[in-house]
Backbone as a ProteinNet text record, in pm:
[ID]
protein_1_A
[PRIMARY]
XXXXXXXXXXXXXXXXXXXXXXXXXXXXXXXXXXXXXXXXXXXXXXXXXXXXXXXXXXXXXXXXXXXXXXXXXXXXXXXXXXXXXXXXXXXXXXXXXXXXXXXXXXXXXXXXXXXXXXXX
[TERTIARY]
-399.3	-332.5	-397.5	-329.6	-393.9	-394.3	-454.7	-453.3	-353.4	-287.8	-183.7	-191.6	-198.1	-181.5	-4.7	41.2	175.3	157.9	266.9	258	420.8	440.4	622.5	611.2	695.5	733.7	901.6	897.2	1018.3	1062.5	1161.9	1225.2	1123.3	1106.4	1009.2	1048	1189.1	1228.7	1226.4	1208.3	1267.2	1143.8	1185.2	1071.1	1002	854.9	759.5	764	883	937	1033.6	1062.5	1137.2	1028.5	896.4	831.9	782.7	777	669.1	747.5	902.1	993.7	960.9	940.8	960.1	812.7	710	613	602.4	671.3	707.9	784.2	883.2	998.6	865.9	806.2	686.2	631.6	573.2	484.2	554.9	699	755.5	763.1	782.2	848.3	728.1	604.9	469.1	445.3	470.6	439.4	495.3	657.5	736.4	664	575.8	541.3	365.2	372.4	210.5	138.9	136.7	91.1	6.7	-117.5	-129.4	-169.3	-123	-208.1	-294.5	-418.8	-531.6	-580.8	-538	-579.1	-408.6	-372.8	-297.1	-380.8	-279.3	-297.7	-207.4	-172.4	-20.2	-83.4	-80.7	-114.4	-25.1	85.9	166	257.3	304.1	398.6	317.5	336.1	257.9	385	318.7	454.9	471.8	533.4	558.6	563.3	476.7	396.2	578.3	663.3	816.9	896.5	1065.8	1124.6	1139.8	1238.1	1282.1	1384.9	1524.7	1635.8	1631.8	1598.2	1641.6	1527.7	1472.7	1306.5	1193.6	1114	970.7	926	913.4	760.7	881.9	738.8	768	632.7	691.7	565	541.2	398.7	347.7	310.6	283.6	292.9	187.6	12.5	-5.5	-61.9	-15.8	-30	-145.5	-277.7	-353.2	-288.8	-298	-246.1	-275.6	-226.1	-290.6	-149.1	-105.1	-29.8	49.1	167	225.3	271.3	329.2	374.3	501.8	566.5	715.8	737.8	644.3	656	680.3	610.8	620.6	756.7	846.8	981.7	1033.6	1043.8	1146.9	1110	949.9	891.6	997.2	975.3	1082	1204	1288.1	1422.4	1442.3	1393	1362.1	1366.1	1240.7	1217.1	1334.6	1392.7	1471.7	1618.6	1617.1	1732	1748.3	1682.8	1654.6	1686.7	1796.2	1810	1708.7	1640.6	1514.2	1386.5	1392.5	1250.9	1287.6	1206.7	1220.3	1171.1	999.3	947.9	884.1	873.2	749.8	691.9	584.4	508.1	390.4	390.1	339.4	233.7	142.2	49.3	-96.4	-116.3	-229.7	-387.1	-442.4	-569.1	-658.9	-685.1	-755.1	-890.5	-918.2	-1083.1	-1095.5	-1089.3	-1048.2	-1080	-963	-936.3	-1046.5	-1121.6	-1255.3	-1339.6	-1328.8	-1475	-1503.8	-1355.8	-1344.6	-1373.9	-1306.5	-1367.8	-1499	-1534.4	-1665.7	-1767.8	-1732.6	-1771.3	-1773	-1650.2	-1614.4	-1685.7	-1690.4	-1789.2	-1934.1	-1976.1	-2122.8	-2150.6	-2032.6	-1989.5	-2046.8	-1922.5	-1931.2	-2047.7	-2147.2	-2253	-2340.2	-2367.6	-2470.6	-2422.9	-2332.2	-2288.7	-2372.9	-2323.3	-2407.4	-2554	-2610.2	-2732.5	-2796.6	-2702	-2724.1	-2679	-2601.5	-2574.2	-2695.4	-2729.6	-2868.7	-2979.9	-3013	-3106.1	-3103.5	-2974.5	-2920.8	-2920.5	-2940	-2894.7	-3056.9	-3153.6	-3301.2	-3393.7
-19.4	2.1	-84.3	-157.3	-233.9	-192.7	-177.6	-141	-155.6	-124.3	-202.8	-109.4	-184.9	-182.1	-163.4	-85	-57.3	-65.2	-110	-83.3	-84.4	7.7	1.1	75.1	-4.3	47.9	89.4	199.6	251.8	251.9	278.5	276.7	389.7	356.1	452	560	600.8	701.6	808.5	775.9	922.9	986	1109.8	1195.3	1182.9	1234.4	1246.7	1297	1384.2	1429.1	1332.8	1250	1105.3	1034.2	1005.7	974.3	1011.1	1154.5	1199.7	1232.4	1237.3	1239.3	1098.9	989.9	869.2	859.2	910.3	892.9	1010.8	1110.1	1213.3	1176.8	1051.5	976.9	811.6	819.5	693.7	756.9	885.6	947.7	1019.7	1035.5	1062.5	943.2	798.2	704.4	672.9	663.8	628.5	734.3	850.7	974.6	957.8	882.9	877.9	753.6	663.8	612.1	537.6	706	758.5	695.4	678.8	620.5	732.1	701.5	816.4	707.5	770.7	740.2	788.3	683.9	699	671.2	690	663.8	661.9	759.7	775.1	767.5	652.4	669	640.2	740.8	710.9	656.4	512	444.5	493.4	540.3	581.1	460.7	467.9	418.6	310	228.8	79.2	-45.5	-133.4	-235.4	-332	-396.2	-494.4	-603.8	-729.8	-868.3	-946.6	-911.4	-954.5	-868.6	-886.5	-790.2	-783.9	-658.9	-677.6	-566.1	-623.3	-533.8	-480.4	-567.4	-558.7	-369.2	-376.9	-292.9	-313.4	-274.8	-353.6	-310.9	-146.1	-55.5	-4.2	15.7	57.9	155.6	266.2	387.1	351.1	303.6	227.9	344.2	315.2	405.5	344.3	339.6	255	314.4	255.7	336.3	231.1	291.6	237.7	324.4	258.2	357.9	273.4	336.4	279.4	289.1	203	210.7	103.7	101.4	2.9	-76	-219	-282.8	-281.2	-184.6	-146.3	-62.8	49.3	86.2	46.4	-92.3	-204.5	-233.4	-247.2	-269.1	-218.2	-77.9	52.8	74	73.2	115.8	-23.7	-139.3	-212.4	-216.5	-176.4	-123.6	-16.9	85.4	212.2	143.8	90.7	40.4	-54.3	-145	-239	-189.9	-84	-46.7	71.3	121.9	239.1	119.4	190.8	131.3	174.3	294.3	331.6	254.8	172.6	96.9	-45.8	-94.6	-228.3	-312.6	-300.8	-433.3	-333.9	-352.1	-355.5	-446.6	-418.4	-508.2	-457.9	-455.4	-398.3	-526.7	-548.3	-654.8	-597.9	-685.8	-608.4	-632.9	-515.8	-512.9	-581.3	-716.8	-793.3	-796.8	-695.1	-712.9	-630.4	-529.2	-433.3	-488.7	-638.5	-662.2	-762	-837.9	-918.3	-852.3	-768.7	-664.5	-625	-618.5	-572.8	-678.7	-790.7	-926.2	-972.8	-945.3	-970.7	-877.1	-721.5	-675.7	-680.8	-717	-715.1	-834.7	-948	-1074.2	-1047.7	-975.1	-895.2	-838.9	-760.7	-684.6	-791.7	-859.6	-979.4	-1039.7	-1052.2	-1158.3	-1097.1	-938.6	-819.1	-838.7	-859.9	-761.9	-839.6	-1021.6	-1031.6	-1066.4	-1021.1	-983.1	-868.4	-742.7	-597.1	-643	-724.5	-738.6	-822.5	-894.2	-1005.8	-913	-806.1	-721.6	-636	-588	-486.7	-557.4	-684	-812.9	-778.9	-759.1	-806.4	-709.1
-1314.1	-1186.8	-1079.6	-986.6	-868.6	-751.4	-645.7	-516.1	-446.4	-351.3	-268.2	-90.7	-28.6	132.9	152.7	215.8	300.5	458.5	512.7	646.8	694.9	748.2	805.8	953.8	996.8	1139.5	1174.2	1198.3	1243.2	1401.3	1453.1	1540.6	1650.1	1751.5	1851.6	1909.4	1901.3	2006.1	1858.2	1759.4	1667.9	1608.6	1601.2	1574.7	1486.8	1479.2	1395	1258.1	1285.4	1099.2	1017	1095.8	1038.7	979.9	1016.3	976.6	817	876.3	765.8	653.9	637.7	551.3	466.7	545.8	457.3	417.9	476.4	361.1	301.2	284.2	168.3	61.8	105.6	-3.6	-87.3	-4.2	-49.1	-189	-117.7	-255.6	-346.3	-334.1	-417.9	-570.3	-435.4	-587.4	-605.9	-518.5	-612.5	-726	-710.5	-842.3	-945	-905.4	-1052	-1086.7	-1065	-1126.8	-1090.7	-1137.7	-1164.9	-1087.8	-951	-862.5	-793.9	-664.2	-540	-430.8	-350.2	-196.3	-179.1	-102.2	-141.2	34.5	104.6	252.9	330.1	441	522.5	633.9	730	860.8	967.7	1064.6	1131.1	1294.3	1316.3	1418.6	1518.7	1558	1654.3	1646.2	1821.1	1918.9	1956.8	1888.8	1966.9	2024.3	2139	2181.7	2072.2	2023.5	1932.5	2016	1893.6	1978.9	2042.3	1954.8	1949.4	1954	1974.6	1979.3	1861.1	1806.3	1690.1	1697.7	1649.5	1656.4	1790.4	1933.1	2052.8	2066.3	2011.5	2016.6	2072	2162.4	2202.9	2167.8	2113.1	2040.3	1904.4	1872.5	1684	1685.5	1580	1529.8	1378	1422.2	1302.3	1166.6	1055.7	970.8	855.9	779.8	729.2	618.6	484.7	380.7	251.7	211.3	62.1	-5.6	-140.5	-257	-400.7	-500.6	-669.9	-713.6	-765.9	-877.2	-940	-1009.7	-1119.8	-1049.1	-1078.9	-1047.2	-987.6	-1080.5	-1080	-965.1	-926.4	-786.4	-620.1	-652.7	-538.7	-483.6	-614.8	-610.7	-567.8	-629.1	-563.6	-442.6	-374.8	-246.7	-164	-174.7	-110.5	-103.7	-225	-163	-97.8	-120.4	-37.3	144.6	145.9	307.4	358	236.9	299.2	366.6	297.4	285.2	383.5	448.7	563.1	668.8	761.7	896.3	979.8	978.1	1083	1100.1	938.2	915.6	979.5	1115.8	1126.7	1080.9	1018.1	934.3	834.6	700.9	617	565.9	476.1	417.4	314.9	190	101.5	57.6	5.2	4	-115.1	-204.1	-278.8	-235.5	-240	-177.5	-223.2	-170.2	-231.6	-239.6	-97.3	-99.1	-240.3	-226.4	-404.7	-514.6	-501.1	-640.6	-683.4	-526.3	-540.7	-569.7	-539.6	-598.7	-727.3	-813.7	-884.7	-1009.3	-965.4	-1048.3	-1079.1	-961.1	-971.6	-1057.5	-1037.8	-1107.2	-1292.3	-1276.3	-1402.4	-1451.5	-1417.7	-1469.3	-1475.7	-1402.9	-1410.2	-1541.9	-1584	-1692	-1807.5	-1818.1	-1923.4	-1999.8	-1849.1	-1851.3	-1911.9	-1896.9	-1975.4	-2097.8	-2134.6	-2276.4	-2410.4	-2384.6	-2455	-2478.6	-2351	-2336.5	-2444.2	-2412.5	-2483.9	-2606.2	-2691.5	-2836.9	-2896.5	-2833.1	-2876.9	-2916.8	-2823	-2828.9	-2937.3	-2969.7	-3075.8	-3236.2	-3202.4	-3319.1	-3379.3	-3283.1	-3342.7	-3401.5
[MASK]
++++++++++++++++++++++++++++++++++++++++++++++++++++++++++++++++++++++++++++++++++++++++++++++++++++++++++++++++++++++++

């Protein structure tokens, strides 16, 4: 499973349970596919640097989470396809996945260290 960053902004005048519906519909399609969120945080009502859809503020919404590839997908038609959502952007967590490389080559470099030893 790989890390992944979300971030969507909805329309500013609508309520807070609009919100929390669509990240109730998020962790729904991450579950069907065995996914979790792993850090929620709801930035508010902020102005937007641009307009967008004749909008100046958007209630930002920003989501970490674990899971399949295939989830990415559905999480983007889901967002694309909601008129309330004005931008998303789903993106994989790279500091994560550097860490994780690295670790893993650390890994590598022991092993056949520990088999040489086991050899003698």
């Amino acid at each position: 499973m790989k890390k992944y960053e979300l971030i969507f902004i909805l329309r500013a005048e609508l309520p807070d349970t609009e919100m929390e519906s669509r990240v109730a519909r998020v962790k729904e399609i991450l579950a069907g596919h065995d996914g979790e969120v792993t850090q929620e945080n709801h930035w508010g009502v902020r102005r937007l640097a641009y307009e967008i859809e004749y909008e100046s503020r958007g209630n930002y919404m920003f989501l970490k989470f674990k899971s399949e590839g295939t989830a990415v997908a559905e999480l983007d038609k889901f967002l694309r396809l909601d008129d309330q959502v004005l931008r998303h952007l789903v993106v994989v967590d790279e500091e994560w996945e550097e860490r994780n490389r690295v670790s893993m080559a650390k890994r590598r470099q022991n092993r056949p260290e520990e088999n040489a030893g086991a050899a003698e």
